[in-house]
C-alpha positions as CSV (number, residue, x, y, z in Angstrom):
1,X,8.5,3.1,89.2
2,X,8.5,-0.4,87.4
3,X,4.5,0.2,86.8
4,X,5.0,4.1,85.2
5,X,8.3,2.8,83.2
6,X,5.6,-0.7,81.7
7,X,3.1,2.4,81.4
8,X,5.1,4.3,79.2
9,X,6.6,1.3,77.3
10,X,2.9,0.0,76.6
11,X,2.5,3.9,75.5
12,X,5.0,4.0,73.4
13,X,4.2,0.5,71.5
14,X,0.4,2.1,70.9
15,X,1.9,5.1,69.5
16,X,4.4,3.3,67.5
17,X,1.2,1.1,66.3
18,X,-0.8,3.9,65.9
19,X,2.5,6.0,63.4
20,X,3.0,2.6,61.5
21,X,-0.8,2.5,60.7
22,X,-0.4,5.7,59.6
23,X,2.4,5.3,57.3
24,X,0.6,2.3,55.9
25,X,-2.3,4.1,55.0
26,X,-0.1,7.2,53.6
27,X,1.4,5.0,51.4
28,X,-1.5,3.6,49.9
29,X,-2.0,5.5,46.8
30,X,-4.9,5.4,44.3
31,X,-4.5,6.2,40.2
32,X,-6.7,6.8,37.4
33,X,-6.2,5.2,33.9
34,X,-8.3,6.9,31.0
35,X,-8.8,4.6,27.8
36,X,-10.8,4.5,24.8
37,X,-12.1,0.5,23.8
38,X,-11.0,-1.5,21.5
39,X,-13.4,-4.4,22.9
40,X,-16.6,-5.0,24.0
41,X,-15.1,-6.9,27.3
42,X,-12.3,-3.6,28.1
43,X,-13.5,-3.2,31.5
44,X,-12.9,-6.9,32.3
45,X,-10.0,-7.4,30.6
46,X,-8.2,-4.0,32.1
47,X,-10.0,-5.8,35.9
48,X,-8.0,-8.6,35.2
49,X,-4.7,-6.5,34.6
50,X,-4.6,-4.7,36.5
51,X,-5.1,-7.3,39.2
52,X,-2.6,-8.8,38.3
53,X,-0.2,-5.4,38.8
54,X,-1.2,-5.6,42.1
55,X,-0.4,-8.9,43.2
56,X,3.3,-7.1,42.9
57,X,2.5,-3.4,44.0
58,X,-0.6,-4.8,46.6
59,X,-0.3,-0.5,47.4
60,X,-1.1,1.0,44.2
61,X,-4.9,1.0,43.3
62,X,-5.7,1.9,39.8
63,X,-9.8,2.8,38.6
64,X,-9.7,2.4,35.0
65,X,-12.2,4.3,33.4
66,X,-13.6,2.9,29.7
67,X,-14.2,7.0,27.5
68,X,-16.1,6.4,23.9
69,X,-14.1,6.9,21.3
70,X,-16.0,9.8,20.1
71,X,-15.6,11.8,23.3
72,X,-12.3,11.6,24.6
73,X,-10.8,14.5,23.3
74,X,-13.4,16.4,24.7
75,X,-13.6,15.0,28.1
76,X,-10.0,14.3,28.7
77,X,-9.2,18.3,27.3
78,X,-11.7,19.6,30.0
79,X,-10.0,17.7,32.5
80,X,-6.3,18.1,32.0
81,X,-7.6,22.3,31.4
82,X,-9.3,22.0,34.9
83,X,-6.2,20.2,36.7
84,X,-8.0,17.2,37.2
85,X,-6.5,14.9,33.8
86,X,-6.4,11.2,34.6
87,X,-2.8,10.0,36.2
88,X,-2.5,7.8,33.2
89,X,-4.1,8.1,29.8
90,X,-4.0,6.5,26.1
91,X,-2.7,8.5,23.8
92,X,-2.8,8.1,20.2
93,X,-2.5,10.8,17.0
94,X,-3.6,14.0,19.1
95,X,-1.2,13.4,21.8
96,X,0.8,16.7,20.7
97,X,-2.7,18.8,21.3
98,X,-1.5,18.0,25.6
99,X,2.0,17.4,24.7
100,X,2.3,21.1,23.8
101,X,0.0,22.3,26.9
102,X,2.4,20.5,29.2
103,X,0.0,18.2,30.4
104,X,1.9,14.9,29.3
105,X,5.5,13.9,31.5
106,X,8.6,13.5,30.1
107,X,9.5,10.1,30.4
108,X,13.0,10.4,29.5
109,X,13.9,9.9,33.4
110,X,11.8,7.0,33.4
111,X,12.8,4.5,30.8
112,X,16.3,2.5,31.3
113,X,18.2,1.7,28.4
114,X,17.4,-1.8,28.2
115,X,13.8,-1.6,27.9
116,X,14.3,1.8,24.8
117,X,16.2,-1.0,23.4
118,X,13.2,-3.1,22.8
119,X,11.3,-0.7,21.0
120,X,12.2,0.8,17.3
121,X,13.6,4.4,16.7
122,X,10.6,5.1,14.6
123,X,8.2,4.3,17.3
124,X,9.9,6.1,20.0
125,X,10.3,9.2,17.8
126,X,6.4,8.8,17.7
127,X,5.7,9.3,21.0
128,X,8.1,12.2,21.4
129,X,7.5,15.7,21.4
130,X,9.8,18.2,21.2
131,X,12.4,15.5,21.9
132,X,11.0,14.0,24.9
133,X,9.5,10.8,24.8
134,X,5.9,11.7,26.4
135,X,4.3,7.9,26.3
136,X,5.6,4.4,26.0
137,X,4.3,2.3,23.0
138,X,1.7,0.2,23.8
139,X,-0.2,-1.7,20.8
140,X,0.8,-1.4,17.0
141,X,-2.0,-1.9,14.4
142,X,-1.9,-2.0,10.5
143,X,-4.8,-2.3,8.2
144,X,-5.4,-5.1,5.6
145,X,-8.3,-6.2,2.8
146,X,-10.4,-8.7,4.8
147,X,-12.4,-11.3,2.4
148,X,-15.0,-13.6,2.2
149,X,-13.3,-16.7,0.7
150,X,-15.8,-18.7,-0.5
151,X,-17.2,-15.5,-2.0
152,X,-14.0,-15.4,-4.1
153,X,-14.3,-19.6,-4.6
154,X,-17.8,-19.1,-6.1
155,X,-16.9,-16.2,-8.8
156,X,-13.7,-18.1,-9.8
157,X,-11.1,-15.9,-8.4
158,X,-7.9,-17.6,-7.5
159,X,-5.9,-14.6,-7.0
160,X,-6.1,-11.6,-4.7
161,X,-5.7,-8.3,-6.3
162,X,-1.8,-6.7,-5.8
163,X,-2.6,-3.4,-7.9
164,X,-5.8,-0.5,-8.0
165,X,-6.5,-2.1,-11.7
166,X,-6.6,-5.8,-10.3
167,X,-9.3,-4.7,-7.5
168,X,-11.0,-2.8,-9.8
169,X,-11.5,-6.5,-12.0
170,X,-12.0,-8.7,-9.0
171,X,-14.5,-5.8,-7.2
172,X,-17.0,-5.7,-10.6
173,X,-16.7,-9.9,-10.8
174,X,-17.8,-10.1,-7.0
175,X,-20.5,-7.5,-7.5
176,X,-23.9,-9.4,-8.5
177,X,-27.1,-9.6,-9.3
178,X,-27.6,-13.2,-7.4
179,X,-31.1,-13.3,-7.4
180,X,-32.0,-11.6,-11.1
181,X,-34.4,-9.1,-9.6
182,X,-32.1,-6.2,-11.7
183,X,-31.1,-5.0,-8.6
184,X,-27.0,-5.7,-7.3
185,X,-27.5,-7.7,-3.8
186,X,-24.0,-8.7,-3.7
187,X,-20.7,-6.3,-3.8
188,X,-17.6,-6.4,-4.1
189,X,-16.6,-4.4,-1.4
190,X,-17.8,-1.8,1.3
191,X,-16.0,1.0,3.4
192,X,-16.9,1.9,7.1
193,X,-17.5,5.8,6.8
194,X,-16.6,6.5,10.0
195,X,-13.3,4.4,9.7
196,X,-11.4,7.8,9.1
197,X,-8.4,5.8,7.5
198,X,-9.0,3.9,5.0
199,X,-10.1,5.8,2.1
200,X,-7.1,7.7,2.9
201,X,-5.0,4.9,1.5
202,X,-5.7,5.7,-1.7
203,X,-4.7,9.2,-1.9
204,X,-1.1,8.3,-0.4
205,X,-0.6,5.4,-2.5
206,X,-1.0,8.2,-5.2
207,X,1.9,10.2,-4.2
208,X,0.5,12.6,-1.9
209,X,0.5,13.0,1.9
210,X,-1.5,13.2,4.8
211,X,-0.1,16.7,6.5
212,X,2.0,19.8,5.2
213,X,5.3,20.4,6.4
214,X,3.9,21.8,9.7
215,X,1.1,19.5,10.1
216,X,-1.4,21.9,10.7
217,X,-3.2,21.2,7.3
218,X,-4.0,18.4,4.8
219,X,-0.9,17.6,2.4
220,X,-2.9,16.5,-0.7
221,X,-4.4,19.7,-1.9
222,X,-2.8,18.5,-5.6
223,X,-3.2,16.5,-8.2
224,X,-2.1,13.4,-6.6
225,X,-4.6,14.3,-4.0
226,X,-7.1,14.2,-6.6
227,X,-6.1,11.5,-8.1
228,X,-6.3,9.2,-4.9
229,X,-9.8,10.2,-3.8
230,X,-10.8,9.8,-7.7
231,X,-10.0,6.0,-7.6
232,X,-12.3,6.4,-4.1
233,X,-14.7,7.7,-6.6
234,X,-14.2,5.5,-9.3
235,X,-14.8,2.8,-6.7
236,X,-18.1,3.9,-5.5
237,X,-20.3,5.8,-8.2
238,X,-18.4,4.8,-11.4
239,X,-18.2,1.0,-11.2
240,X,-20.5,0.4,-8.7
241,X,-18.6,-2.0,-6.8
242,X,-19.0,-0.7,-3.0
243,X,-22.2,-0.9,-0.8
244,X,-24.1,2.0,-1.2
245,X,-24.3,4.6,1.9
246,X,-27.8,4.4,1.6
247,X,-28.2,0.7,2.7
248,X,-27.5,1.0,5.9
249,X,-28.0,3.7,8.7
250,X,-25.9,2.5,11.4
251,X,-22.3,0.0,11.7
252,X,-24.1,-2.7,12.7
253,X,-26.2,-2.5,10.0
254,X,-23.4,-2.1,7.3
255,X,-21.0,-5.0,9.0
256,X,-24.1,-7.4,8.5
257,X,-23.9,-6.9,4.9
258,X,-20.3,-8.7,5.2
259,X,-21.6,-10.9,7.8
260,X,-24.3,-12.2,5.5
261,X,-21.9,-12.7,2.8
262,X,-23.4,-9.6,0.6
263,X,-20.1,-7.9,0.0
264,X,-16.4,-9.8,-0.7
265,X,-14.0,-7.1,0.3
266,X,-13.7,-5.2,3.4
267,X,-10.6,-3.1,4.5
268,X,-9.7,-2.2,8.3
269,X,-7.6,-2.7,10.9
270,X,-6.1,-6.1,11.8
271,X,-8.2,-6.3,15.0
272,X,-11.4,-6.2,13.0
273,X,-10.5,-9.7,12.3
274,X,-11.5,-10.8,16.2
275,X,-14.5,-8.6,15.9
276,X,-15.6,-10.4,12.5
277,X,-14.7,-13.8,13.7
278,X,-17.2,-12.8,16.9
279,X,-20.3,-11.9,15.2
280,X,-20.3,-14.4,11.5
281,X,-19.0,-17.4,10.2
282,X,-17.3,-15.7,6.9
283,X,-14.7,-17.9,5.4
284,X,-12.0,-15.1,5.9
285,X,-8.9,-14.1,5.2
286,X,-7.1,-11.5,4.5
287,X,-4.5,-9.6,2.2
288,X,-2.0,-6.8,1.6
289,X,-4.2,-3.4,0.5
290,X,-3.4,-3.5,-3.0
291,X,-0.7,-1.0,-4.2
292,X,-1.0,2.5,-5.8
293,X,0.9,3.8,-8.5
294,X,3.3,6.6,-7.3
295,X,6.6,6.0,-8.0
296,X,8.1,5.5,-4.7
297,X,7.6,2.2,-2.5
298,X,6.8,3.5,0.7
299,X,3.7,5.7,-1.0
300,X,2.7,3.1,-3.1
301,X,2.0,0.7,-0.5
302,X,0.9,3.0,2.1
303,X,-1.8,1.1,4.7
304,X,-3.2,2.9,7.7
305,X,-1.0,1.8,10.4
306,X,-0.7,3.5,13.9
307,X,0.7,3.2,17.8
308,X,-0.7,3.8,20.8
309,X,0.6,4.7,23.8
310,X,0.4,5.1,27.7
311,X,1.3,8.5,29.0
312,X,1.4,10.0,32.2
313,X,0.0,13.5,33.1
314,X,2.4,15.9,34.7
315,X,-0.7,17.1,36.9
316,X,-0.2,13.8,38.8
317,X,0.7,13.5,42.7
318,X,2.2,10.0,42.0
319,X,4.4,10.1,38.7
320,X,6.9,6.9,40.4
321,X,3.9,4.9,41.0
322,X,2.2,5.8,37.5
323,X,5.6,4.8,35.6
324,X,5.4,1.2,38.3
325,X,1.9,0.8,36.6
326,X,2.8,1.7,32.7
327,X,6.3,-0.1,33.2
328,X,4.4,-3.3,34.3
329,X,2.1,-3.3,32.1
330,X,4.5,-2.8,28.8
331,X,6.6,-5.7,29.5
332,X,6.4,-8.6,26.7
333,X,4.7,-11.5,28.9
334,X,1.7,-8.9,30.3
335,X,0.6,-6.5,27.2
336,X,0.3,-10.1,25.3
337,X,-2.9,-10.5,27.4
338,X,-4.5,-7.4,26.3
339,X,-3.0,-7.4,22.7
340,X,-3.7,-10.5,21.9
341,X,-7.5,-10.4,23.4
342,X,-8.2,-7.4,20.8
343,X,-6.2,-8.5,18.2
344,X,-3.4,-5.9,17.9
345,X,0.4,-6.1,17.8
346,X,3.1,-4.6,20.0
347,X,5.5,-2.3,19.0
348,X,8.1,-4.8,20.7
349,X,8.8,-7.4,18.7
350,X,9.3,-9.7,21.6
351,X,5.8,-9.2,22.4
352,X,4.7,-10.1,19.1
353,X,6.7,-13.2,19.3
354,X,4.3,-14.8,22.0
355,X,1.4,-14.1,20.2
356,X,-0.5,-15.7,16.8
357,X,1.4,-18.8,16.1
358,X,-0.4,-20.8,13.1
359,X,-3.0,-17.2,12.6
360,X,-3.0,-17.0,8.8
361,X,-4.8,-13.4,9.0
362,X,-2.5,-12.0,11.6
363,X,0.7,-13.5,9.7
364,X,-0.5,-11.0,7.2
365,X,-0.8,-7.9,9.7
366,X,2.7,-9.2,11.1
367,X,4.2,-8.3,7.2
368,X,3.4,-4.8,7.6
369,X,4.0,-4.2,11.4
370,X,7.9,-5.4,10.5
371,X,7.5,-2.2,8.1
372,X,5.3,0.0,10.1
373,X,4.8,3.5,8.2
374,X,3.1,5.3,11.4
375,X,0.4,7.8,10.6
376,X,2.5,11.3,11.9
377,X,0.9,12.9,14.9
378,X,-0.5,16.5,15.0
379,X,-2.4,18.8,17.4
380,X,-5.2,18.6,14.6
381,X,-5.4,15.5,14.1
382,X,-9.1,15.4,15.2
383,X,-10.0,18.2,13.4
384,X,-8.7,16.2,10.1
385,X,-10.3,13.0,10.9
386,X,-13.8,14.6,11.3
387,X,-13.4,16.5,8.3
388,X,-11.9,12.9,6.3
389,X,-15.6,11.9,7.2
390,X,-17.4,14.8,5.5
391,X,-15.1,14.9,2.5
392,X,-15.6,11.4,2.1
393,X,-19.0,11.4,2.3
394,X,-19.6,14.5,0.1
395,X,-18.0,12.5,-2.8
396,X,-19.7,9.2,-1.6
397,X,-23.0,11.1,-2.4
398,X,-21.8,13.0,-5.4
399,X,-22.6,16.0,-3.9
400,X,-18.9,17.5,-4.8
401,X,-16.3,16.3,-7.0
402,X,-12.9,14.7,-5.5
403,X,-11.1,18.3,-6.4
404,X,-13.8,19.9,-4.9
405,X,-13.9,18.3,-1.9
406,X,-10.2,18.7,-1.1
407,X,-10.5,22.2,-1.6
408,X,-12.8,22.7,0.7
409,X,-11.6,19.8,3.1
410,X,-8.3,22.3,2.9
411,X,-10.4,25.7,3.4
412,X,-11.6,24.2,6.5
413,X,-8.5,23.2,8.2
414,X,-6.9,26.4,7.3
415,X,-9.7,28.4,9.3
416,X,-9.4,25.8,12.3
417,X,-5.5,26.3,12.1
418,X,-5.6,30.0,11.7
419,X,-3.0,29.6,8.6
């Protein structure tokens, strides 16, 4: 009797080994996280995050998965369509394109009240749809006018421009003839064509918008419209004053031009400035995009500024652990590491607190991220950016005037709407 009762006990402590293995291994889950870079080193720096998550949730594995920039929308539309979207993705200005195909989770069961509270209205509002807030902000960015200081020290400019006339002026004194070959080898400043934004500033800052009321189509079919992508024009085939598109045939090509110190003036996004500081020595600094003259404030100084944000797919098995991962990864003293690697800022304030102390170039970022005007999101939003591009390009080249490139910039939209 004594060996069949030590039989079964020694039976039982297997089995009970055997269930408790098994409910280890259930609980192991595995995630994926979908994101677009904004640095060459994305992979490691998302390793070393992520590592980091799971010295506290040892359970949860995550495989982060680095998609161009140029292809996401594509790729991560064929997979949310096939059932198979990544458990966690970054969203930005097409988020409403899933939002609306109910591929995103509500993450109004999520967040606690004390962690809405470090965010602003404006950017929760954002990265809602329909009322529900379908991502958590995760990096903030503004854009500035980068320039080559001892470009401005050598034409006698002690003043950065503050109005379109005043960059006009310090544009034509920067752009030169160094060498006296009659031919301009220096300019005052260049644009990034497929930077979507930027020329963009100028038609806001002249009163008109980006969308309609339903945002299904350009807002700046009219004549301040016209009159923004005519300083554009003024810019590049009138005065001269911007690198010509034939120079170059690829980025690299056209960022040497400022990394050689052949052109002053270069707007972009704040994190350009850890990209420029990477690859030149340019004496650089930066300033506010000089203001337009519509009436009202908040067009007249209108800078490309946007948020991104981590959402969650409602086709995942493990929304808890998903939220565990985007929670951990949004709090102040972790999305520092990342944010302040790239050179972006947070939506949280208390974030941005930890980061740039002494940074002269992102103190100038900081100014317009108190202010942030975020670029409104929309379903088409890819369909406008790649048609920005053309229209931009098309006026670039002369090969249609600013009116008529809006007109058929807003022709094309229509037909990819349905309006």
């Amino acid at each position: 009797m004594k060996r069949k009762i030590a039989m079964c006990l020694c039976l039982g402590m297997v089995m009970g080994l055997m269930t408790g293995a098994t409910a280890q291994a259930d609980d192991e889950v595995k995630l994926t996280f979908w994101k677009s870079p904004h640095s060459d080193r994305e992979d490691e720096i998302w390793a070393s995050m992520i590592e980091e998550f799971n010295k506290e949730y040892p359970n949860i594995s995550v495989e982060f998965l680095n998609v161009a920039w140029d292809s996401v929308v594509e790729k991560e539309t064929a997979a949310f369509a096939a059932g198979s979207g990544p458990d966690i993705s970054f969203q930005t200005e097409q988020f409403p394109l899933y939002a609306k195909n109910g591929y995103l989770t509500s993450l109004e069961d999520y967040i606690s009240d004390d962690k809405r509270a470090g965010y602003p209205e404006s950017a929760l509002e954002y990265c809602s749809y329909d009322g529900q807030l379908m991502g958590i902000p995760f990096v903030a960015l503004d854009s500035v006018m980068f320039y080559n200081k001892d470009l401005f020290e050598e034409a006698g400019i002690t003043e950065v421009p503050t109005t379109w006339d005043e960059l006009v002026d310090v544009a034509k004194k920067l752009t030169l003839d160094k060498d006296g070959d009659g031919e301009t080898d220096q300019w005052g400043m260049m644009f990034e064509m497929d930077d979507y934004w930027q020329p963009l500033t100028y038609i806001i800052q002249a009163g008109a918008d980006q969308w309609n009321e339903n945002r299904t189509n350009i807002g700046f079919n009219n004549e301040q419209g016209v009159e923004g992508l005519s300083f554009f024009n003024k810019l590049y085939n009138e005065e001269q004053v911007v690198l010509p598109l034939e120079k170059y045939t690829s980025k690299d090509e056209e960022r040497a031009y400022f990394y050689n110190n052949q052109v002053a003036m270069f707007p972009q996004q704040i994190h350009y400035s850890n990209l420029i500081k990477e690859a030149s020595d340019v004496n650089l600094g930066a300033f506010k995009l000089p203001a337009g003259p519509a009436e009202d404030p908040e067009h007249a100084n209108w800078n490309f500024a946007n948020i991104g944000m981590l959402s969650i797919s409602s086709q995942t098995e493990h929304p808890d652990e998903a939220w565990k991962f985007v929670e951990f990864i949004t709090r102040p003293e972790i999305e520092k590491t990342y944010l302040s690697e790239v050179g972006f800022f947070s939506p949280q304030m208390a974030t941005n607190d930890l980061m740039y102390e002494g940074d002269e170039i992102m103190a100038v970022g900081a100014e317009g991220i108190k202010t942030l005007q975020v670029s409104p999101s929309s379903d088409y939003a890819n369909a406008m950016l790649q048609n920005l591009k053309t229209m931009y390009e098309s006026v670039a080249r002369q090969a249609a005037t600013p009116e008529e490139a809006i007109q058929t910039m807003d022709a094309t939209m229509r037909a990819i709407s349905g309006e």
